[in-house]
VOLO-261241 format. One record per residue: x, y, z of N, C-alpha, C in turn; residue in three letters. Coordinates in steps of 0.2 Angstrom, whole numbers, padded with zeros to 4 digits, always signed. Each point is the difference from the previous one (the first is absolute). Example, Ala and Ser with C-alpha at 12.3 -4.5 7.8 and 13.67 -1.06 7.14 Angstrom:
# VOLO-261241
+0066-0028+0039-0004+0006+0000+0004+0006+0000ALA
-0002+0005-0004+0004+0006+0001-0004+0005+0003SER
END
This chain:
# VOLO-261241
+0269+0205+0121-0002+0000+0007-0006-0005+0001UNK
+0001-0005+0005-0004-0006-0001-0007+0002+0006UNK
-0005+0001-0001-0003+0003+0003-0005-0005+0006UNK
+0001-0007-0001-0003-0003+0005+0006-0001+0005UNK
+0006+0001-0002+0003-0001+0005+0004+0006+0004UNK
-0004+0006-0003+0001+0007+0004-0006+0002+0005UNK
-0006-0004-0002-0004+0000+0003-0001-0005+0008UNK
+0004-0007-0002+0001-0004+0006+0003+0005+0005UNK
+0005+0002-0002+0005+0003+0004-0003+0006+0002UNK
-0003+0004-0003-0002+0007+0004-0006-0004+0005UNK
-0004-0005-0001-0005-0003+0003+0003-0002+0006UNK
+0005-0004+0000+0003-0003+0005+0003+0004+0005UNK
+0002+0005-0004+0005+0007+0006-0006+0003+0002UNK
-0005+0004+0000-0004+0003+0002-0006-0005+0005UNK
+0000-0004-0001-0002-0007+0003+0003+0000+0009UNK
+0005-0001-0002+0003-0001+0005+0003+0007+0005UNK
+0003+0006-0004+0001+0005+0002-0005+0005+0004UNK
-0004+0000-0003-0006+0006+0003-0004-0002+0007UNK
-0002-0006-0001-0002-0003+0007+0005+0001+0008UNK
+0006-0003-0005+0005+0003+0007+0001+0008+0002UNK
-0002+0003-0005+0003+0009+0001-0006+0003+0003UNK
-0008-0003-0002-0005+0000+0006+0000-0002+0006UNK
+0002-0006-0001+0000-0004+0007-0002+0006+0007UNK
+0005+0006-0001+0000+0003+0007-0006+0004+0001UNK
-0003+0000-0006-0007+0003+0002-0005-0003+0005UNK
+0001-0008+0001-0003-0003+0005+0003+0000+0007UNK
+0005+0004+0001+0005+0000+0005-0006+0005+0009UNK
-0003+0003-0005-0007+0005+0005+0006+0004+0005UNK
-0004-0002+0007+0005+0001+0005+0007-0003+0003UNK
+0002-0001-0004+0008-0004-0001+0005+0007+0005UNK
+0003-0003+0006+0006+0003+0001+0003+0003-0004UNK
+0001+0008+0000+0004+0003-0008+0007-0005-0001UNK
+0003-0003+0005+0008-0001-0001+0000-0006-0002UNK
-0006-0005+0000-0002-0007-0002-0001-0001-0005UNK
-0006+0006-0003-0002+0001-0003+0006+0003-0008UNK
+0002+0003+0002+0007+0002-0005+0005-0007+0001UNK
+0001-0002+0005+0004-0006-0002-0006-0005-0007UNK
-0005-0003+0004-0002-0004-0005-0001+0004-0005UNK
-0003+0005-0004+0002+0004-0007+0004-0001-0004UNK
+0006+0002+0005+0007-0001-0003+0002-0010-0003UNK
+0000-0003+0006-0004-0008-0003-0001-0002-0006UNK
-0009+0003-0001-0002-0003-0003+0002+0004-0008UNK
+0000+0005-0003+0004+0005-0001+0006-0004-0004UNK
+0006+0001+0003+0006-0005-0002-0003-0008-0004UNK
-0005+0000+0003+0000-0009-0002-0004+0002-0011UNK
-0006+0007+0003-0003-0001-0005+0006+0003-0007UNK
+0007+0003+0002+0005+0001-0006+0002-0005-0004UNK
-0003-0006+0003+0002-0007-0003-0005-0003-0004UNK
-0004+0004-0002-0010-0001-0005+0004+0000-0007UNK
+0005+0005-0001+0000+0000-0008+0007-0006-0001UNK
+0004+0000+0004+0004-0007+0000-0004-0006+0000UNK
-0003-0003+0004-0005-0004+0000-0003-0001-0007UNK
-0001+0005-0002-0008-0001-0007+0007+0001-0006UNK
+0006+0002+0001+0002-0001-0006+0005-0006-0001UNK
+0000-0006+0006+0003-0006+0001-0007-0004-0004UNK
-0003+0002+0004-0006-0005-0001-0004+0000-0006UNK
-0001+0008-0003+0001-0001-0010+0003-0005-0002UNK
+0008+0003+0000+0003-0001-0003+0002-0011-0001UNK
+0000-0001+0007+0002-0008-0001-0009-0003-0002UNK
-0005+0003+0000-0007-0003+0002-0004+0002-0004UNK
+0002+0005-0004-0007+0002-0006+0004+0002-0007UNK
+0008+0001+0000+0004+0000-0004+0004-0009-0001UNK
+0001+0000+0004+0001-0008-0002+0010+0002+0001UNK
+0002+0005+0002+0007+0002-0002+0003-0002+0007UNK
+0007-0002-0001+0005+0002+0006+0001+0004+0003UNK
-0002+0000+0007+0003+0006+0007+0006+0003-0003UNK
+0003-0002-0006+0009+0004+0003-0004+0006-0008UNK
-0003-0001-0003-0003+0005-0002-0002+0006+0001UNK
+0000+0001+0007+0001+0005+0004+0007+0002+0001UNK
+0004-0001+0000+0007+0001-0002+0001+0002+0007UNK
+0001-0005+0005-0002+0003+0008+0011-0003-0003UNK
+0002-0005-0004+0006-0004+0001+0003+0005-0004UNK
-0001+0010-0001+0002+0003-0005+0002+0005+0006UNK
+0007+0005-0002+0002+0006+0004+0003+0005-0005UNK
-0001-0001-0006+0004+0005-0005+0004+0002+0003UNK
+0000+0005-0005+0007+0006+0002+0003+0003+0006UNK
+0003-0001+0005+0002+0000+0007+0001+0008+0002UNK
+0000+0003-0006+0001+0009+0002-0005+0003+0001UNK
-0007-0003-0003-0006+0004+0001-0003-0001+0010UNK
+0003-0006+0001-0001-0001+0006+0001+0007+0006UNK
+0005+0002-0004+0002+0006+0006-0005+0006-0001UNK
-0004+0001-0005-0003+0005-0004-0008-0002+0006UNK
-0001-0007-0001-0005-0002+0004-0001+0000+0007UNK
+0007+0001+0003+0000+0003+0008+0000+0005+0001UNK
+0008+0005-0003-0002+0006+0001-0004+0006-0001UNK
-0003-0002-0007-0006+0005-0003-0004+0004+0004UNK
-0004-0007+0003-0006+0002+0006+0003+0003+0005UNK
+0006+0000+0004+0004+0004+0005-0002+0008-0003UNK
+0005+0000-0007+0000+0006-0001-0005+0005-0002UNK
-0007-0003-0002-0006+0003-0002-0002+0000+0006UNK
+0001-0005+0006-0004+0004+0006+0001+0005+0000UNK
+0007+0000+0002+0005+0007+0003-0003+0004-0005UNK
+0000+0001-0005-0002+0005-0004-0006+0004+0002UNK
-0006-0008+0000-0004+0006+0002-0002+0000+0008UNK
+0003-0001+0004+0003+0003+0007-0001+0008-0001UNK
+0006+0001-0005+0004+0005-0001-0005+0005-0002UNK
-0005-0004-0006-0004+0007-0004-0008-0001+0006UNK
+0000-0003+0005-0004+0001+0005+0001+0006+0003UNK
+0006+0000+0003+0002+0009+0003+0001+0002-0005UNK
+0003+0002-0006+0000+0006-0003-0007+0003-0002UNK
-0006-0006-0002-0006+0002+0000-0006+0004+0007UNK
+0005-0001+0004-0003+0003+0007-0006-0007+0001UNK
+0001-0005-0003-0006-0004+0001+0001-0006+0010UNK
+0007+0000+0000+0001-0001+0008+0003+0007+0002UNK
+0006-0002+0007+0002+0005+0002+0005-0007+0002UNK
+0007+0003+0001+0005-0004+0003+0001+0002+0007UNK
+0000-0009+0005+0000-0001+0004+0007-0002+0003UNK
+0005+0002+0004+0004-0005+0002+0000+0000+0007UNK
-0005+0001+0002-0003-0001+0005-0006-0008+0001UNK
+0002-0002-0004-0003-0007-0003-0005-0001+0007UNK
-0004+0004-0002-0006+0000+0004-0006-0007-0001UNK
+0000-0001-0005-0005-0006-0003+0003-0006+0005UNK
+0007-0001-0001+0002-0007+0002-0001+0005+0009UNK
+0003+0002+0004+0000+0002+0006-0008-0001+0003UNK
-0005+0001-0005-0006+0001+0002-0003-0008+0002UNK
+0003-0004-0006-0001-0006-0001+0003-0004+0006UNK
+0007+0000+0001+0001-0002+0004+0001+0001+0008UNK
-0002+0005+0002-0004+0003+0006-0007-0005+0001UNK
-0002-0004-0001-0006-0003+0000+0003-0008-0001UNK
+0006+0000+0001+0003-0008-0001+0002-0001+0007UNK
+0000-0007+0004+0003+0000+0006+0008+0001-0003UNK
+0005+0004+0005+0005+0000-0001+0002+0004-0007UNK
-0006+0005-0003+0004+0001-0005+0004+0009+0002UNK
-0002+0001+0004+0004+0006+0000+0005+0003+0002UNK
+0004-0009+0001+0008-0001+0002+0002-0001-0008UNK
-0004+0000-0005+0006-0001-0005-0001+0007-0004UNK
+0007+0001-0002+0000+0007-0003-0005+0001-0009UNK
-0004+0004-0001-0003+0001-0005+0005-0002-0006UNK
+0007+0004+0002+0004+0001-0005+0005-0008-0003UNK
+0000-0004+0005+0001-0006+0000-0005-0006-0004UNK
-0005+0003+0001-0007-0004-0004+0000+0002-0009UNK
+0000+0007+0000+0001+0001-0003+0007+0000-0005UNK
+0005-0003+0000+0004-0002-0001+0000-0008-0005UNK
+0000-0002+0007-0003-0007+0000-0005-0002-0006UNK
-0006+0003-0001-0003+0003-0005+0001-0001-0005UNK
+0005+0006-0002+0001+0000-0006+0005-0004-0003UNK
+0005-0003+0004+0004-0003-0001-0003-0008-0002UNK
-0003-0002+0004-0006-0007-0003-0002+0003-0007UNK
-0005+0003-0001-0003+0003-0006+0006+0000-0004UNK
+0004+0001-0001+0005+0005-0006+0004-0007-0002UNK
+0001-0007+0005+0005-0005-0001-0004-0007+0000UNK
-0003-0002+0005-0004-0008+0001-0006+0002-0002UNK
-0003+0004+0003-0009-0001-0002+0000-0001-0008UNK
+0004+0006-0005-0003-0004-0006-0001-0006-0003UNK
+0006-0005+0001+0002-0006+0002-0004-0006+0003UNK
-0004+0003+0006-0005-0005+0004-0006+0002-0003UNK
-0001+0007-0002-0008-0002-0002-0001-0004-0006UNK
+0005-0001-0005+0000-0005-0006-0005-0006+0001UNK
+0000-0003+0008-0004-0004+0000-0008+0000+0000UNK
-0003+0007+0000-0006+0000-0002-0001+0005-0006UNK
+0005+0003-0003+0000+0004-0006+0000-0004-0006UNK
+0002-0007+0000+0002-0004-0006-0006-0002+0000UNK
-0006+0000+0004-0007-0004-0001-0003+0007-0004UNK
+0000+0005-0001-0001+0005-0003+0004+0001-0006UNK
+0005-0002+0000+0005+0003-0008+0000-0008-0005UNK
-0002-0005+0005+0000-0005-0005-0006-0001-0006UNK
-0005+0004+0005-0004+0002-0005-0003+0005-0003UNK
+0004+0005+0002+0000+0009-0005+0003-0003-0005UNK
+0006+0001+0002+0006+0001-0006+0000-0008-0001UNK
+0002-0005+0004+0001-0006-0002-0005-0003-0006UNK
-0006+0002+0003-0006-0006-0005-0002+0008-0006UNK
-0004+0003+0004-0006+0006-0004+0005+0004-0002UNK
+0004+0003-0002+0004+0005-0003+0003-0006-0007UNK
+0002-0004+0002+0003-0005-0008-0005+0000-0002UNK
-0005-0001+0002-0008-0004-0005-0004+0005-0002UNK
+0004+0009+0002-0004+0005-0004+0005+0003-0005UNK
+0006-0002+0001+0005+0002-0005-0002-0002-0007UNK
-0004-0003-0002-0004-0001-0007-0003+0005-0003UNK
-0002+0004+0004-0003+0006-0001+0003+0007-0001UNK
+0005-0002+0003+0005+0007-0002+0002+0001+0006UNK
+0008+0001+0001+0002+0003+0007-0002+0005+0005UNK
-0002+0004-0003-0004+0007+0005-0005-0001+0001UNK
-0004-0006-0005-0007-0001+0002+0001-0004+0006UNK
+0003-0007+0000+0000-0003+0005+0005+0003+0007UNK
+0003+0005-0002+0004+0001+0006-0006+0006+0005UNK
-0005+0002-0005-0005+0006+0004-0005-0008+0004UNK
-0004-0004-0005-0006-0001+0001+0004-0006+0006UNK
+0006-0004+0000+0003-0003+0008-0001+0004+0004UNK
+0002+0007-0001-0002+0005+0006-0004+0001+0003UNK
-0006+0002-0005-0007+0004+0001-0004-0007+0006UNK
+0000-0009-0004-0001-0004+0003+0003-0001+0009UNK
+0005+0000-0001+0008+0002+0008-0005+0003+0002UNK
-0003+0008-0001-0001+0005+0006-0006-0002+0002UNK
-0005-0003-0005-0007-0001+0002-0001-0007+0004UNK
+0007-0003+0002-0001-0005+0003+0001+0001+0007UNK
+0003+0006+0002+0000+0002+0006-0006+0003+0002UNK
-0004+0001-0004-0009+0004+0001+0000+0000+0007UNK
-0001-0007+0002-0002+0000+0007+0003-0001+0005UNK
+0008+0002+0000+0004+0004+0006-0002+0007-0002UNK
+0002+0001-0002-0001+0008-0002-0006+0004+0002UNK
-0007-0005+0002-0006+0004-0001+0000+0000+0009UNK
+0004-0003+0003+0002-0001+0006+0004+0005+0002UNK
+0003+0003-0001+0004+0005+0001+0008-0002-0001UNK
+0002-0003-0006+0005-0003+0001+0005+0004-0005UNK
+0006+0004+0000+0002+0004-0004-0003+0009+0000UNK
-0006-0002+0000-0001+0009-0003-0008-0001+0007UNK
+0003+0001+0006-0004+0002+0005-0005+0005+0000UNK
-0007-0001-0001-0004+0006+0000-0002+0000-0006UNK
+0003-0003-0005-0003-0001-0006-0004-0007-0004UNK
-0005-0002+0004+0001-0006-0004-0002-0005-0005UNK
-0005+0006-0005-0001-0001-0007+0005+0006-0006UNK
+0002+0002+0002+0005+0005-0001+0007-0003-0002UNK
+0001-0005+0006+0005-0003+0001+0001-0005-0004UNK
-0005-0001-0001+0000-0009-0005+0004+0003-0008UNK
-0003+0006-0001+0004+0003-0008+0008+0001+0001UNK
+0001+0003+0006+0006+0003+0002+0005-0005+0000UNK
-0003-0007+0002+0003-0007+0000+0003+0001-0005UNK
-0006-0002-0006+0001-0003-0007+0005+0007-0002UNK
+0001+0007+0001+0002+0002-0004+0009-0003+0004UNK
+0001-0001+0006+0005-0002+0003+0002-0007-0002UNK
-0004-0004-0005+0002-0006+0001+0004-0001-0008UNK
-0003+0008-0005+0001-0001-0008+0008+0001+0002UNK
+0002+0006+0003+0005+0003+0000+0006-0006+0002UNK
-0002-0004+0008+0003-0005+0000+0003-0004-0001UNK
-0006-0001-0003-0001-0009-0006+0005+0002-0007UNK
-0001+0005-0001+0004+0003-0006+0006-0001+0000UNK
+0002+0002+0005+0009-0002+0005+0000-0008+0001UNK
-0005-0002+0002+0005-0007+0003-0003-0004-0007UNK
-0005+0001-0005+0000-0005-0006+0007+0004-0004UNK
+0004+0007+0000+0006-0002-0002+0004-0003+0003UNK
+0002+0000+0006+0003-0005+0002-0002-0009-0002UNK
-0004-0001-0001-0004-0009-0001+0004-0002-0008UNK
-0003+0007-0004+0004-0001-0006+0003-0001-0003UNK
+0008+0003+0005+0007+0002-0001+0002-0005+0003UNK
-0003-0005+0006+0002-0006+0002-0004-0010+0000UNK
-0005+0003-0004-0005-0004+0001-0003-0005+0005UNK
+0002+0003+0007+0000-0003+0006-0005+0004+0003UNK
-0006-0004+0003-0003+0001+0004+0003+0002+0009UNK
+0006-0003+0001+0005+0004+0005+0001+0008+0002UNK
+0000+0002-0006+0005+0007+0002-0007+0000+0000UNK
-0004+0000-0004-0010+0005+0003+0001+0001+0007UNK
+0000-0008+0002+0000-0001+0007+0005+0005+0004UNK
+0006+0000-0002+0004+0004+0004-0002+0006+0003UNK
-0001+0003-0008+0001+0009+0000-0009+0001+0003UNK
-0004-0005-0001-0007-0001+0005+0001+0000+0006UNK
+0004-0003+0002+0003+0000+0008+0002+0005+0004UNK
+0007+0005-0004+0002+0006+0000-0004+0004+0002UNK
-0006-0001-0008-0006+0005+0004-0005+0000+0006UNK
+0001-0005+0000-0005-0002+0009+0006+0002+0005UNK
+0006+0000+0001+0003+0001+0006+0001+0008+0002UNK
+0000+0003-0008+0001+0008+0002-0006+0004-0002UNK
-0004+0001-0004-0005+0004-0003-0003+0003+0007UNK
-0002-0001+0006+0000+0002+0006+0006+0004+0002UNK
+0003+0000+0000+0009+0002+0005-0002+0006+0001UNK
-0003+0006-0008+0003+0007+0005-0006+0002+0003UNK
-0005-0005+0003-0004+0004+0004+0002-0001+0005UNK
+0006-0003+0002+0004+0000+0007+0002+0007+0003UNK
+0003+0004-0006+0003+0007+0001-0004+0003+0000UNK
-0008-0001-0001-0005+0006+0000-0004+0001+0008UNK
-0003+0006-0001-0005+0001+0005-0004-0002-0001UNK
-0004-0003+0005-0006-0004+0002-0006+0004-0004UNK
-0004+0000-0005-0006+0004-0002+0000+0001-0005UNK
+0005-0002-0005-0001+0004-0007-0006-0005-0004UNK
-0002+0001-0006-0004-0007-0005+0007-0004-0005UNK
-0001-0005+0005+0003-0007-0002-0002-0002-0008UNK
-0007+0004-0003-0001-0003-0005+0002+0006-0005UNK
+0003+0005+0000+0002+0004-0002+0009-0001+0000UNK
+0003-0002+0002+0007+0002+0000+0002-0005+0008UNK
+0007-0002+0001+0003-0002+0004+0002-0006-0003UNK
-0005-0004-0002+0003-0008-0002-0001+0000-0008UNK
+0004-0005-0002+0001-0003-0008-0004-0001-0005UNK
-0007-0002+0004-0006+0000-0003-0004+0007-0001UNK
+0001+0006+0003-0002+0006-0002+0002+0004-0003UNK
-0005+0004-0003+0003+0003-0006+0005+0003+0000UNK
+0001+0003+0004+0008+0003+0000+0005-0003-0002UNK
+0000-0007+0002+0006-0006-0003-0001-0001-0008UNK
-0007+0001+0000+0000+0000-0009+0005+0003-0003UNK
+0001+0004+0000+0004+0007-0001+0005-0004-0002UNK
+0004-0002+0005+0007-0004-0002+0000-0007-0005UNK
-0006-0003+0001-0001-0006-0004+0000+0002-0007UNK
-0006+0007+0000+0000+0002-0007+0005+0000-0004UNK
+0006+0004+0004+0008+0003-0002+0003-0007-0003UNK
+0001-0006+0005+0003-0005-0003-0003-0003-0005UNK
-0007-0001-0002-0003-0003-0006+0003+0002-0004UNK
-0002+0011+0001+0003+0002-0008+0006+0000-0003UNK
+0006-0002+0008+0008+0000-0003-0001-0007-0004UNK
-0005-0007+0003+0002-0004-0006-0002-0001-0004UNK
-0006+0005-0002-0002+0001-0007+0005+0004-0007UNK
+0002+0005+0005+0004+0005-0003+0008-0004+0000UNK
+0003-0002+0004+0003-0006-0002+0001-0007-0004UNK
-0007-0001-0005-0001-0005-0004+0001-0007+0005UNK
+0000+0001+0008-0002-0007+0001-0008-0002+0005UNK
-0006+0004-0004-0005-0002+0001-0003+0002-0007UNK
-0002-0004-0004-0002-0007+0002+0007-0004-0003UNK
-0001-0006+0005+0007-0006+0000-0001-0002-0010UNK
+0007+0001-0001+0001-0006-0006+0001-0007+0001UNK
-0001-0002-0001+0003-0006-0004+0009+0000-0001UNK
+0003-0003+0006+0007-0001-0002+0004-0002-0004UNK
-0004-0007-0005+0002-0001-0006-0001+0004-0005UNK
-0004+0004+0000-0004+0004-0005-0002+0008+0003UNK
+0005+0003+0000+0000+0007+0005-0004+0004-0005UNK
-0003+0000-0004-0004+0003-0006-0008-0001+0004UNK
-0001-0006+0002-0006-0001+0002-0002-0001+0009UNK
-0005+0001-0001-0003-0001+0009-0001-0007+0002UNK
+0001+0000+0003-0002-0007+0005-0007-0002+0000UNK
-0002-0006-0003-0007+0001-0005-0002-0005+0006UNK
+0004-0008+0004-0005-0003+0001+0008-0003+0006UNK
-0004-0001+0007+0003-0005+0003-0006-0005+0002UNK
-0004+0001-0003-0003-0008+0006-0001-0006-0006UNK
+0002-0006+0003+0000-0007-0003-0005-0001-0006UNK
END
């Protein structure tokens, strides 16, 4: 592990990421709906901090080639489907273990959108059921797809850059301590109310423990492909739906408890899958010349 050039890089993403994820604390008396747009803005832009720091290591303090990043790399084309569906089915999942834990209550009276859109000019000529639709439909097919364009500022440099350059250290070490780094980089939405509302030191751990589980899944996807792409994808997937089933919930329950993908309740299901790939022998990735051995090192 080359230590000055883990250090550029975590410098550079933290440099430029944190400043934007505060920004909105100078917002004061900002319009709430102006206010939420530029968040969202600035936000989207700072997902491009560890992309950024891990270009500008790599061609500027490592002296290597951009394709080093094996952005010209898409492996194996069946893990791809893994990397879209997956996130679908673990929302639903924990949709699912939200009601069964009485932690929502199911709405199909889709009150949340009716509510919302009673306060729109014109909105209460569109049918709830029709948004909601519409919804899920974008979510489940394009959105994964369109967010790539701000997910890959993110996965170029989890999985792309930091996840190869801790593979030196052992797979599980690098696949946790990517993680633990991942959740703590979101500190400062989180302290915001961002993900685990109501909670927002609480919430910063709840990240990190959200991001190990995560990070776990998409570095096996990175390793099985060696493409910072599919990170992007199956990162994509999880921005479009990890919200969905609080559409079918009633208005009140704790968000940071159960309803989206980031709450513990989803843990549940992510756990499940890790242990099918461990108990499956495909965590940790071999080495497909050498199925005896672990996948010791991708980066240059």
């Amino acid at each position: 592990m080359e230590r000055k050039s883990m250090t550029w890089f975590l410098g550079i993403t933290f440099l430029i990421s944190w400043p934007l994820f505060m920004a909105p604390l100078l917002f004061g008396e900002m319009e709430p709906v102006n206010k939420q747009l530029m968040t969202q803005v600035l936000w989207a832009i700072a997902m491009w901090g560890p992309g950024v720091a891990a270009i500008f290591t790599t061609v500027f303090i490592m002296k290597q080639p951009l394709k080093n990043l094996r952005l010209n790399t898409l492996g194996a084309k069946r893990f791809y489907l893994w990397a879209w569906l997956l996130p679908i089915g673990l929302s639903i999942l924990g949709g699912l273990l939200t009601l069964l834990f009485g932690i929502a209550k199911l709405d199909l009276n889709f009150t949340l959108i009716r509510d919302s859109m009673a306060s729109a000019a014109g909105g209460n000529s569109i049918p709830a059921e029709m948004i909601i639709a519409a919804q899920v439909l974008l979510a489940f097919t394009l959105a994964p797809f369109i967010n790539i364009l701000f997910t890959l500022g993110e996965e170029l440099g989890w999985r792309g850059f930091l996840l190869p350059h801790l593979i030196p250290i052992g797979q599980w070490k690098a696949i946790i301590i990517s993680g633990i780094i991942w959740g703590v980089w979101h500190a400062p939405a989180i302290a915001q109310g961002h993900n685990y509302p109501g909670y927002p030191i609480l919430g910063i751990f709840m990240m990190i423990v959200f991001c190990i589980l995560l990070g776990t899944i998409f570095a096996w996807l990175y390793l099985n492909t060696k493409s910072p792409w599919i990170a992007a994808l199956a990162h994509g997937s999880v921005n479009a739906v990890a919200g969905l089933p609080v559409l079918f919930f009633e208005p009140g329950f704790d968000m940071a408890i159960g309803g989206t993908l980031a709450a513990p309740i989803a843990w549940i299901g992510m756990g499940l899958f890790i242990l099918w790939l461990i108990r499956t022998r495909r965590l940790p990735v071999l080495d497909p010349v050498n199925n005896n051995k672990q996948v010791v090192s991708q980066a240059a």
